[in-house]
C-alpha atoms as one frame of an Amber mdcrd trajectory, in Angstrom:
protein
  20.557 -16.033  83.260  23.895 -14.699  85.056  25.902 -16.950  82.048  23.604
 -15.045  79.374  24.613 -11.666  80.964  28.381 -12.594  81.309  28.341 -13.623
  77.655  26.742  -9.927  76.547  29.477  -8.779  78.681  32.499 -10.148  76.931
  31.279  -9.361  73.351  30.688  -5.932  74.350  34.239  -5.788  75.712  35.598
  -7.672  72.632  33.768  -5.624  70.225  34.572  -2.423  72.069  38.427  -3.310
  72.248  38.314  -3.923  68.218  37.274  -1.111  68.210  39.770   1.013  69.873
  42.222  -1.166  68.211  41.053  -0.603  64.546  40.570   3.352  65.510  43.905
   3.680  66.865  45.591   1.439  63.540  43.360   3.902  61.244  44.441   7.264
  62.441  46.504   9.120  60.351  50.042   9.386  61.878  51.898  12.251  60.055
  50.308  15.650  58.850  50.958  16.684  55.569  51.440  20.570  54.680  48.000
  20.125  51.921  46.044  18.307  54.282  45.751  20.259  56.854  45.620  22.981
  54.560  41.505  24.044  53.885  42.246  24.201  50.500  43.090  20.796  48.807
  42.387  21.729  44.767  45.830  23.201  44.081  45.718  26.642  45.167  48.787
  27.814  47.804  46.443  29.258  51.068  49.188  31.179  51.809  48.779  33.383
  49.265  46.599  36.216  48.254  43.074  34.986  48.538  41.965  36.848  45.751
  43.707  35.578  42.627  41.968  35.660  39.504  40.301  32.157  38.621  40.884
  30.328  35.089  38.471  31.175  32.747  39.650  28.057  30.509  39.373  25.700
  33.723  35.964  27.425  34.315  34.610  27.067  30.745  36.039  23.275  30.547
  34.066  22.462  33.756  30.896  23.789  32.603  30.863  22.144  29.129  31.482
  18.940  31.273  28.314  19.648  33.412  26.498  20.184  30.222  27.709  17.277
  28.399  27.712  15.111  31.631  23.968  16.192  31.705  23.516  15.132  28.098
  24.406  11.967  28.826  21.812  10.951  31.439  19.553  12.639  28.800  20.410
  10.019  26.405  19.430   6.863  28.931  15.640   7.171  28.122  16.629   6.880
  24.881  17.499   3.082  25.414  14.237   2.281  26.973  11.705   4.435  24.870
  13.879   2.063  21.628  11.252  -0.673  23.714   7.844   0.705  22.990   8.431
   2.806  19.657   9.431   1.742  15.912  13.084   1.848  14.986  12.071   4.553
  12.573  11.080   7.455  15.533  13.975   6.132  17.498  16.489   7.042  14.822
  15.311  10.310  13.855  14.869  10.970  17.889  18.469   9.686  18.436  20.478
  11.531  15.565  18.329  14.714  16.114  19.677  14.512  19.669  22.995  13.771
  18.672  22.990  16.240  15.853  21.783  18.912  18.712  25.417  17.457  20.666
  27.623  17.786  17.915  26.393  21.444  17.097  27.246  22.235  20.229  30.377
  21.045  20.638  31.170  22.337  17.495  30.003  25.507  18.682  32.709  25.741
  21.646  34.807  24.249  19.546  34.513  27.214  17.153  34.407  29.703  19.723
  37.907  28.663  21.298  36.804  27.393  24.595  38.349  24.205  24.559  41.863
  25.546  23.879  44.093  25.847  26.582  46.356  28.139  25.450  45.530  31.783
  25.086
């Protein structure tokens, strides 16, 4: 009984000196002007806080969501090719596409995926 105890014992110690050890090897030993800065995306926190955001990075990120969106749109697609005819599928698949490609050709057309304005 007393050996089972003493054997707890010593792989709590163990485990709690790995422990300290692996914290203490882990920590970060220098701090770096960005991160310990709130701000880690670019913008200088010691500036005005009220700068005027990109509309191009704004507009770029958005048709991302959208098309990133899209995309988990288009994973039914591969199971529903299962339990239909290949006809449906196709026409489902290139109407969907075809919907994709007029929109990209759409912010295309409007400028929003230039850069330079």
């Amino acid at each position: 009984m007393i050996t089972i105890a003493l054997m707890n014992l010593v792989l709590f110690s163990i485990t709690l000196i790995l422990m300290v050890i692996s914290l203490s090897l882990s920590k970060k030993s220098f701090m770096d002007r960005e991160k310990a800065s709130p701000f880690e995306c670019g913008f200088d926190p010691k500036s005005a806080a009220r700068l005027p955001f990109s509309l191009q990075f704004f507009l770029i990120a958005v048709i991302f969501l959208i098309f990133d969106v899209e995309i988990t749109l288009l994973i039914p697609l591969i199971l529903m090719m299962k339990i239909s005819n290949l006809m449906n599928y196709l026409i489902i698949t290139s109407f969907f596409l075809l919907i994709l490609l007029i929109g990209l050709y759409h912010e295309w057309n409007q400028g929003a995926l230039d850069w330079a304005i």
